[in-house]
PAZAPA-4460 file (N, C-alpha, C; in steps of 0.05 Angstrom, whole numbers, plus 32768, in hexadecimal, padded with zeros to 4 digits):
% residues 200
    n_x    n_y    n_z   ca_x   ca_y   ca_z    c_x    c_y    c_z   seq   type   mol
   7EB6   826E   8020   7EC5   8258   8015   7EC1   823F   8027     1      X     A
   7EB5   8231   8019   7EB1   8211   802C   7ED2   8208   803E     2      X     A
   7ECA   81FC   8050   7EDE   81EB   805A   7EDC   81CD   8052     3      X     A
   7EFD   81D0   804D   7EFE   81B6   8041   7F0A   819E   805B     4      X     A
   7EFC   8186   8052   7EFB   816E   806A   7F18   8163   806E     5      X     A
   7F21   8156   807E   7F38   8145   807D   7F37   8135   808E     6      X     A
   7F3F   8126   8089   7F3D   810A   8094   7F53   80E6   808C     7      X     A
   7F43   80D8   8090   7F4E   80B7   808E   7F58   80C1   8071     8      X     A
   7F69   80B1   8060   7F6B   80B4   803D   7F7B   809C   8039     9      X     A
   7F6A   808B   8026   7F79   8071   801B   7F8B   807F   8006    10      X     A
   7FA9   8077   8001   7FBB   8078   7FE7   7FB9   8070   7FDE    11      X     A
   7FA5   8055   7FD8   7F9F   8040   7FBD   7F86   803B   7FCA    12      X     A
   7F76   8047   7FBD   7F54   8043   7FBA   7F50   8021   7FBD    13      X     A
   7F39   8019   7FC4   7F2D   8001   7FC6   7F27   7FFF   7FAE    14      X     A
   7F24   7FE7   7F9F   7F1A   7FD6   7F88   7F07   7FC8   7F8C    15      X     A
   7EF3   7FD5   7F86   7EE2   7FC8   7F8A   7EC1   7FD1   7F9E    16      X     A
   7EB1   7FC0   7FA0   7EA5   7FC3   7FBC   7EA3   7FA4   7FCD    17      X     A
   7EAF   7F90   7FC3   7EA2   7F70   7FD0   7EBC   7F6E   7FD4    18      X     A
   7EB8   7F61   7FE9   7ED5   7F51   7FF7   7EC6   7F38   7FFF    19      X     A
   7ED6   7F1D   7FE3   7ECF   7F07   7FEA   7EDA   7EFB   7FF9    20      X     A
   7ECC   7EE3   8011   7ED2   7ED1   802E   7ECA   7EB6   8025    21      X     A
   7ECC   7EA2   8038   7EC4   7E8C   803A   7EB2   7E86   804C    22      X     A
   7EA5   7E71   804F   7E97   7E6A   8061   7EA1   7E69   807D    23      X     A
   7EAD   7E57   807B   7EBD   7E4A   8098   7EC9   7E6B   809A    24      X     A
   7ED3   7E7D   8099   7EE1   7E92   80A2   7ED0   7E9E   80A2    25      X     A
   7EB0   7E9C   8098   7E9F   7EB8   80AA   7E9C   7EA8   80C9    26      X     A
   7EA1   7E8D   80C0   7E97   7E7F   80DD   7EA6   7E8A   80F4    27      X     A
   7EBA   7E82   80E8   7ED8   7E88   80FF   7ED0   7EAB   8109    28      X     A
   7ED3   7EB8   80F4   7ED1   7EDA   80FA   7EB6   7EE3   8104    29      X     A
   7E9C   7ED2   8113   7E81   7ED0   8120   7E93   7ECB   813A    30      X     A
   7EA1   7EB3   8134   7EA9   7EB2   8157   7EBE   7EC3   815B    31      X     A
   7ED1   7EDC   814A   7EE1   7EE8   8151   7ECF   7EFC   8162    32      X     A
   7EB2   7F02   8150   7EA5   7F14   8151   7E93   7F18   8176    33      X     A
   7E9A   7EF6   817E   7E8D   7EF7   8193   7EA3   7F01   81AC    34      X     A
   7EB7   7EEA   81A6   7ECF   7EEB   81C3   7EDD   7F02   81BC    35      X     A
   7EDE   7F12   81A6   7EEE   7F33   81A9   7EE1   7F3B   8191    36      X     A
   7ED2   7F52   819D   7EBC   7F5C   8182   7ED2   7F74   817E    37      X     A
   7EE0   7F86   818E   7EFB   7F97   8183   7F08   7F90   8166    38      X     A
   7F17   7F69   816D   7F2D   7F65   815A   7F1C   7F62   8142    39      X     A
   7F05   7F5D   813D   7EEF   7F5C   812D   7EEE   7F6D   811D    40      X     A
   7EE3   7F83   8127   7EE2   7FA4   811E   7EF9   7F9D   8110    41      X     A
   7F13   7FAD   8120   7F21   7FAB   8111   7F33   7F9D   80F6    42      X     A
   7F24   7F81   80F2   7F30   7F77   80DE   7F1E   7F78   80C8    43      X     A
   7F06   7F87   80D2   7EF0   7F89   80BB   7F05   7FA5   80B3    44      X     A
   7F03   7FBA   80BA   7F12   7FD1   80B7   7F2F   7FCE   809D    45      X     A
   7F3F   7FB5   80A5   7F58   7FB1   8093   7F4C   7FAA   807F    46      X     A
   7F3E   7F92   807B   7F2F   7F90   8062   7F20   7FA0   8050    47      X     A
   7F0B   7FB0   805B   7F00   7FC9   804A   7F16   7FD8   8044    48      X     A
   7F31   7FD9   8051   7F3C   7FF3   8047   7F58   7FE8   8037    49      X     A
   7F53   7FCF   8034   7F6E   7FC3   801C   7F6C   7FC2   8009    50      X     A
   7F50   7FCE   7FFE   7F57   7FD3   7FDB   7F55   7FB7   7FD2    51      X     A
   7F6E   7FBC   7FB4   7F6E   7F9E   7FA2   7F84   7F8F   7FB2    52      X     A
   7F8E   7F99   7FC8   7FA1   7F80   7FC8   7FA0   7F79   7FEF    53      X     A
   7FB2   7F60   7FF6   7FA6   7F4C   8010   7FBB   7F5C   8027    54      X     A
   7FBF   7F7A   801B   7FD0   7F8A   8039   7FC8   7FA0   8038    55      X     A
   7FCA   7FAA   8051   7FC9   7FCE   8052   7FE3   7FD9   8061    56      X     A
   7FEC   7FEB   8064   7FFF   7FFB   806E   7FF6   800C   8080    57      X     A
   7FF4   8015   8091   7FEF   802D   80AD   7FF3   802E   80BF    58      X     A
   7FF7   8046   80C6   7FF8   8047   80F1   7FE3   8034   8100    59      X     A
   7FEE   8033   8116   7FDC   8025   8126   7FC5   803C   812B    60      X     A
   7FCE   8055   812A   7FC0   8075   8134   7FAF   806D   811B    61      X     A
   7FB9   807C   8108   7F9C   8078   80F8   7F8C   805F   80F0    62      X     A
   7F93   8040   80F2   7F85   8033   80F4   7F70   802B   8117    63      X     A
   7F72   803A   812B   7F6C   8043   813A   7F4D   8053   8137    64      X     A
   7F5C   806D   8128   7F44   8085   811E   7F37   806F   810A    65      X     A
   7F42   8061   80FD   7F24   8055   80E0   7F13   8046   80ED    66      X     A
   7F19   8039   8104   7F13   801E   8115   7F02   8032   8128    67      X     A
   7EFB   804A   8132   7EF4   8058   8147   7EFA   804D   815E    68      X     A
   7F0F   8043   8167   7F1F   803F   8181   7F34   804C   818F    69      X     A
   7F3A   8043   81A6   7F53   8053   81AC   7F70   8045   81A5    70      X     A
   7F8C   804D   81AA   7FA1   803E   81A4   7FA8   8022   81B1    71      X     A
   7FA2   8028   81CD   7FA2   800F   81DE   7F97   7FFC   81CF    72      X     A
   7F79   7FFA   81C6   7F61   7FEB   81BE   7F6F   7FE2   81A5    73      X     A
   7F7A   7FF0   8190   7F82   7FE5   817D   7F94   7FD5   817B    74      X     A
   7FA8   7FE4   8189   7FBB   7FBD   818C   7FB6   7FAA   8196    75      X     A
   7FA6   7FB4   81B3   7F9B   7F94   81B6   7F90   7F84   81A0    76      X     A
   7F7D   7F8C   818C   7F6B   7F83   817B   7F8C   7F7A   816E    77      X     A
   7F9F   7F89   815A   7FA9   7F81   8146   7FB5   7F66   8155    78      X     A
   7FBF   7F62   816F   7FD3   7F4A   8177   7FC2   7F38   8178    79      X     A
   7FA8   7F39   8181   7F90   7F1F   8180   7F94   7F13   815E    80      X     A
   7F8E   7F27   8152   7F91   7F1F   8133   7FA2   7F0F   8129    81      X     A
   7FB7   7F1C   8134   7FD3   7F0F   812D   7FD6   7EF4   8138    82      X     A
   7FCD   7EF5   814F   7FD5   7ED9   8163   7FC2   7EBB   815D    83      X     A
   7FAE   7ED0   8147   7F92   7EC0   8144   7F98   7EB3   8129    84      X     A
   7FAE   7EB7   811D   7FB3   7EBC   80FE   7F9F   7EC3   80E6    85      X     A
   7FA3   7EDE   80EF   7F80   7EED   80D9   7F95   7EF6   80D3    86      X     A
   7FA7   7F06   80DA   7FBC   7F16   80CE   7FDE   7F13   80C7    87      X     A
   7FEE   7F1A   80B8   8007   7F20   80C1   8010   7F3B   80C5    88      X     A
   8020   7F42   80DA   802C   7F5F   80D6   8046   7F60   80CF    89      X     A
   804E   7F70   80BE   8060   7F76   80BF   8078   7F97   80C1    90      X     A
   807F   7F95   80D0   808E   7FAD   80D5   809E   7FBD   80BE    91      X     A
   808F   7FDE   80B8   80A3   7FEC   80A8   80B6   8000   80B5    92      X     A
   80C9   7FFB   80B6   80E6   800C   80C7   80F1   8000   80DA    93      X     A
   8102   8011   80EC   80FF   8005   8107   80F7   8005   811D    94      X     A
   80DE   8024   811A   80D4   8026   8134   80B8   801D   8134    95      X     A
   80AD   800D   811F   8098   7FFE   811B   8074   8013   8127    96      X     A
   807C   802A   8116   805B   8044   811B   8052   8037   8100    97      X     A
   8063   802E   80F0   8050   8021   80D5   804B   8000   80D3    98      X     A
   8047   7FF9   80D1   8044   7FDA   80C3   802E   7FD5   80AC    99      X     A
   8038   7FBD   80A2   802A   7FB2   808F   8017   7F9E   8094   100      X     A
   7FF7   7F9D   809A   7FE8   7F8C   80A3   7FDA   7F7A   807D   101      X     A
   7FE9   7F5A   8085   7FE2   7F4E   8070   7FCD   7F33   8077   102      X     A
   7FC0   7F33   8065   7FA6   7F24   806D   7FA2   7F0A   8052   103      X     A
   7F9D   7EFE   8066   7F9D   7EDB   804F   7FB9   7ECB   8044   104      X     A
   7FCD   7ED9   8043   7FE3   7ED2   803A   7FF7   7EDA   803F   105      X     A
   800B   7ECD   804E   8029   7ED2   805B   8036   7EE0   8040   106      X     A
   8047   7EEC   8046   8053   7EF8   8033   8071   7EEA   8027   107      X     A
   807D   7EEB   801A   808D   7EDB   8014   80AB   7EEC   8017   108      X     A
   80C3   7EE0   8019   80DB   7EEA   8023   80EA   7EDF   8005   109      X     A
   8107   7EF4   8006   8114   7EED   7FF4   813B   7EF5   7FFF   110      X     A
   8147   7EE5   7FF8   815E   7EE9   7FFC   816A   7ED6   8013   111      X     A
   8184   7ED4   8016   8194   7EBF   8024   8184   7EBD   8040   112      X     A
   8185   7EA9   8051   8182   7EA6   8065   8192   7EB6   807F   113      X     A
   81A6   7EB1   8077   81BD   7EC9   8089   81C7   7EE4   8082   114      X     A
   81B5   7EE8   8074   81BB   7F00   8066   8199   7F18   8070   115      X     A
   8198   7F32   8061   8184   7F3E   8066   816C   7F31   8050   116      X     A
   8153   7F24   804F   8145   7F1E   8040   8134   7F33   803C   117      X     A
   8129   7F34   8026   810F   7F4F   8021   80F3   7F40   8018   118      X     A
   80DA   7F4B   8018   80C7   7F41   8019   80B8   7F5F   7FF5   119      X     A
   80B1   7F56   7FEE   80A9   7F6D   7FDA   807D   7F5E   7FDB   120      X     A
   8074   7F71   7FE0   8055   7F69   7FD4   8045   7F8B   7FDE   121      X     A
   802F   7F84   7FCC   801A   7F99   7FBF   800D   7F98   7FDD   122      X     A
   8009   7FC2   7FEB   7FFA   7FC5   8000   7FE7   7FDE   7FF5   123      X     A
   7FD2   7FDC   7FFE   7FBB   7FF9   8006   7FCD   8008   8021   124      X     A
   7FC7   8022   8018   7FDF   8038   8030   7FC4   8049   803C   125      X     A
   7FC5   804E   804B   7FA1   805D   8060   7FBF   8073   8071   126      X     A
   7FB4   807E   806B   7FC2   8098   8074   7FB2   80A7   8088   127      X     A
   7FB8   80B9   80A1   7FA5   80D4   80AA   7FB9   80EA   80A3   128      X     A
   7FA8   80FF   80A3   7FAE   811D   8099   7FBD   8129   80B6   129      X     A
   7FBE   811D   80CE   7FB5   812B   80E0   7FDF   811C   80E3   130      X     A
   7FEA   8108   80D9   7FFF   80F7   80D8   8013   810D   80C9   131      X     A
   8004   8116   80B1   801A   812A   80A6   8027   8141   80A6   132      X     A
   803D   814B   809F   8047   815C   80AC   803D   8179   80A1   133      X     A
   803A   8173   807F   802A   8187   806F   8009   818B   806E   134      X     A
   7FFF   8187   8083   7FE7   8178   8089   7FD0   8193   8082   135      X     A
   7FDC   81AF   8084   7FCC   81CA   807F   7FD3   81C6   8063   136      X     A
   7FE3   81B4   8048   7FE6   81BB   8030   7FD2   81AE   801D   137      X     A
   7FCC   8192   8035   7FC1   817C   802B   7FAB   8190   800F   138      X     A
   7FB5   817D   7FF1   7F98   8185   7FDD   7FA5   819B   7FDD   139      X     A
   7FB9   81AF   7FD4   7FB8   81C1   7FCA   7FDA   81BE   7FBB   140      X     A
   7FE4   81A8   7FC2   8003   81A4   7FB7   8002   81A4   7F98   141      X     A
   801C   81A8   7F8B   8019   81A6   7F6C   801D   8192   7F67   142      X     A
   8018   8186   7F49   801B   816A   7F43   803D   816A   7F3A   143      X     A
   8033   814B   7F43   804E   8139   7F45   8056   8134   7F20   144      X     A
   806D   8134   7F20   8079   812B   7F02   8070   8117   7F02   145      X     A
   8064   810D   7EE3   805E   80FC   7ED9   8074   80E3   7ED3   146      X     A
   8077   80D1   7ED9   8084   80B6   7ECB   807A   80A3   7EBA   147      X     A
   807E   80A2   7EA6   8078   8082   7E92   8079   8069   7E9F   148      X     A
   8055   805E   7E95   8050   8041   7EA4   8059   8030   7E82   149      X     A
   806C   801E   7E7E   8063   800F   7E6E   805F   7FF8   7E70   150      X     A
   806B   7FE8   7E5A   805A   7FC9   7E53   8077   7FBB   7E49   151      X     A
   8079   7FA8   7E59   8094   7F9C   7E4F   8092   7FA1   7E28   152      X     A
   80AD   7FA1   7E2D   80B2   7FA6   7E05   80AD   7FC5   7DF9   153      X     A
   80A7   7FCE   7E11   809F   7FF1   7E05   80B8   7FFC   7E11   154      X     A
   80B9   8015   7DF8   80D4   8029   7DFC   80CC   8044   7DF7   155      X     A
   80DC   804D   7E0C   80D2   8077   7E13   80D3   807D   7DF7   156      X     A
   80C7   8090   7DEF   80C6   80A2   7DD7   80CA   80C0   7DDD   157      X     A
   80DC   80D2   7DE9   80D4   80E8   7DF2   80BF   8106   7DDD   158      X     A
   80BF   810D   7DDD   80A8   811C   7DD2   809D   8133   7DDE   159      X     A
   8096   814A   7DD9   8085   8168   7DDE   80A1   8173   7DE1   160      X     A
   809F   8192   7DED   80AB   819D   7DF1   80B9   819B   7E0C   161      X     A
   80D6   81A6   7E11   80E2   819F   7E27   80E6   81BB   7E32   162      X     A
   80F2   81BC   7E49   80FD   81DA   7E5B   80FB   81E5   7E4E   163      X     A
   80F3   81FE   7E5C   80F8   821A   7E54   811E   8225   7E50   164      X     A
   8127   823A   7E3E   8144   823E   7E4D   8145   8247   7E6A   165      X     A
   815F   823F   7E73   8172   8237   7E67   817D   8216   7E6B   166      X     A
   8163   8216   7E66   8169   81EE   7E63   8175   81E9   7E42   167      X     A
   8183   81D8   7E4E   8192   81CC   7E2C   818D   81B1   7E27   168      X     A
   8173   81AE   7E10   816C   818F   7E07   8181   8184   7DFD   169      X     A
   817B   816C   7E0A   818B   8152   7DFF   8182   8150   7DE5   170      X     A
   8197   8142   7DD7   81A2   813E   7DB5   818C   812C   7DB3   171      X     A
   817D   812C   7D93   8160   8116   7D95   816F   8100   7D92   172      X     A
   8163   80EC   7DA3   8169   80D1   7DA5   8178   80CE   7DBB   173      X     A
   8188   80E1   7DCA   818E   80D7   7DDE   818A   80E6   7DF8   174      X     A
   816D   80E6   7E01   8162   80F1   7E17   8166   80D3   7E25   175      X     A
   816E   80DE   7E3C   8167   80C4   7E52   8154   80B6   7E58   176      X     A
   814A   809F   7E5E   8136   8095   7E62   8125   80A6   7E7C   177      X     A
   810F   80A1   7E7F   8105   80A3   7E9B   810A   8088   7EB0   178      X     A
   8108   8089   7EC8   8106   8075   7EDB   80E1   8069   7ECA   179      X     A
   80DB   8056   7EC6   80BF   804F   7EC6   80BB   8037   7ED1   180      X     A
   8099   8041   7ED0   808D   801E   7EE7   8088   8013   7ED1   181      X     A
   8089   7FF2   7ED3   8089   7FE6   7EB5   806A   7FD5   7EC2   182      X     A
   8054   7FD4   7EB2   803E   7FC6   7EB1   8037   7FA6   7EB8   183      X     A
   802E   7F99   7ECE   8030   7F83   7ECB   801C   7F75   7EB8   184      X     A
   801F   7F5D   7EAC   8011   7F58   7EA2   801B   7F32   7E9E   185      X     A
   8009   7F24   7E91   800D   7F00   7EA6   8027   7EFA   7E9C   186      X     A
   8030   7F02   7E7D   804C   7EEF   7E6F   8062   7EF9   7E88   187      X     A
   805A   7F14   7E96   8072   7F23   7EA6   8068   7F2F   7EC4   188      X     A
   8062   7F15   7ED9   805D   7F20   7EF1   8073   7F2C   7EF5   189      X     A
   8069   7F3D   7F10   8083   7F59   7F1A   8097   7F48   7F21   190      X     A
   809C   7F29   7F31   80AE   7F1F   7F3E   80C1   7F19   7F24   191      X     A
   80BB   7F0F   7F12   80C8   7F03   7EFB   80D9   7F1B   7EEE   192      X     A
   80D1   7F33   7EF4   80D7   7F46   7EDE   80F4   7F52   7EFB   193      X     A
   80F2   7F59   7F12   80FF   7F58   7F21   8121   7F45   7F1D   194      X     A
   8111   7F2F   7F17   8126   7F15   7F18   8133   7F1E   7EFB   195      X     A
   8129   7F26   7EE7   8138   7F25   7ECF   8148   7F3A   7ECF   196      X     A
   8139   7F4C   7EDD   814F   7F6F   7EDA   8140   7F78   7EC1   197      X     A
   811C   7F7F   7EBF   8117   7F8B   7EAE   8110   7FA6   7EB8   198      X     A
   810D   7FA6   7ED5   8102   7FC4   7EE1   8120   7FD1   7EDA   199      X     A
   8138   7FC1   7EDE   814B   7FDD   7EE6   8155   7FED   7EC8   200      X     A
***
C-alpha cells in the first residue's frame, strides 16, 4: 500500500496561474530583491499562495516551511514587509500564532470608534499537517453536511427522503430553513447584503 504524502495544503486553491504587477513595483521589489533577498522570497511566497483574493491566513511556522526558512528568518522578512509597506498584518486571536497577511490594500474597519470595530474581507488559509491535532486522520475523515449556496430571491425547497426512525419529520411546509451562504453577485455585494440583514 503506497504511502500517502503530507504536507503544506492551501484551503482555498489559487485561481488562476498569473499574478498581475506593475512596473514601478517590479522596480521597487528588484531593489527589495537586492537589500533583503529573504523579505523577497518571502513576499513572492504570500502572493503565489493567495489564490483569488489580496490575503492569506497562516502561521508564521508554516509560512516558514513554504518559504524554506527558519522562524527567526521569517519574521524578520514579514516586519521588513510590513515596515516597507508591501504588506499589512493583521492579528487573529490574542496570542497572534495566526495572522492575516494582506497585500495591496488596507483593509477596511467598521463600527464606532470607541467601541470594538470589526474588519470582515476574503483570505486564502495555507495550513501544515504537521499543525494539526488529527494530523494521522488527515484524507480519511467523512464528509461534512452539505449546506445550500443560494442567490438572493431564492427559497429552500426541502425534498428526498429524511432520517431514518426514530426521527420524526416535520409537517410539509414547515421544515426549518437551513443556515445558507447566499451567492454574491453585482445588484448584491456581500457588504450591502450584511447591512440589509439578508444573510440572517
Amino acid at each position: 500500500m503506497p504511502v500517502k504524502q503530507k504536507g503544506l495544503a492551501l484551503a482555498t486553491a489559487p485561481g488562476g496561474t498569473w499574478v498581475q504587477t506593475d512596473r514601478s513595483a517590479h522596480e521597487k521589489w528588484a531593489m527589495l530583491s537586492i537589500s533583503n533577498p529573504r523579505a523577497a522570497s518571502v513576499l513572492h511566497v504570500l502572493v503565489a499562495q493567495m489564490g483569488r483574493h489580496n490575503a492569506i491566513v497562516a502561521s508564521q511556522a508554516t509560512l516558514a516551511k513554504a518559504a524554506g526558512c527558519g522562524l527567526n528568518t521569517v519574521k524578520r522578512a514579514l516586519s521588513v514587509l510590513r515596515e516597507q509597506g508591501w504588506i499589512e498584518v493583521r492579528q487573529i486571536g490574542p496570542t497572534g500564532t495566526a495572522c492575516a497577511y494582506i497585500i495591496n490594500d488596507r483593509v477596511a474597519w467598521t463600527g464606532k470608534r470607541d467601541g470594538i470595530r470589526y474588519s470582515m474581507f476574503s483570505a486564502a488559509v495555507l495550513v501544515a499537517d504537521d499543525e494539526q491535532p488529527d494530523r494521522d486522520e488527515l484524507g480519511a475523515q467523512p464528509a461534512l453536511h452539505r449546506l445550500p449556496n443560494l442567490f438572493p430571491g431564492e427559497r429552500q425547497l426541502p425534498s428526498g427522503p429524511g432520517l431514518p426512525p426514530p426521527s420524526e419529520p416535520s409537517l410539509p411546509g414547515m421544515e426549518p430553513d437551513l443556515p445558507a451562504q447566499y451567492m454574491e453577485t453585482p445588484e448584491t455585494p456581500p457588504f450591502e447584503r450584511l447591512e440589509t440583514g439578508e444573510d440572517s
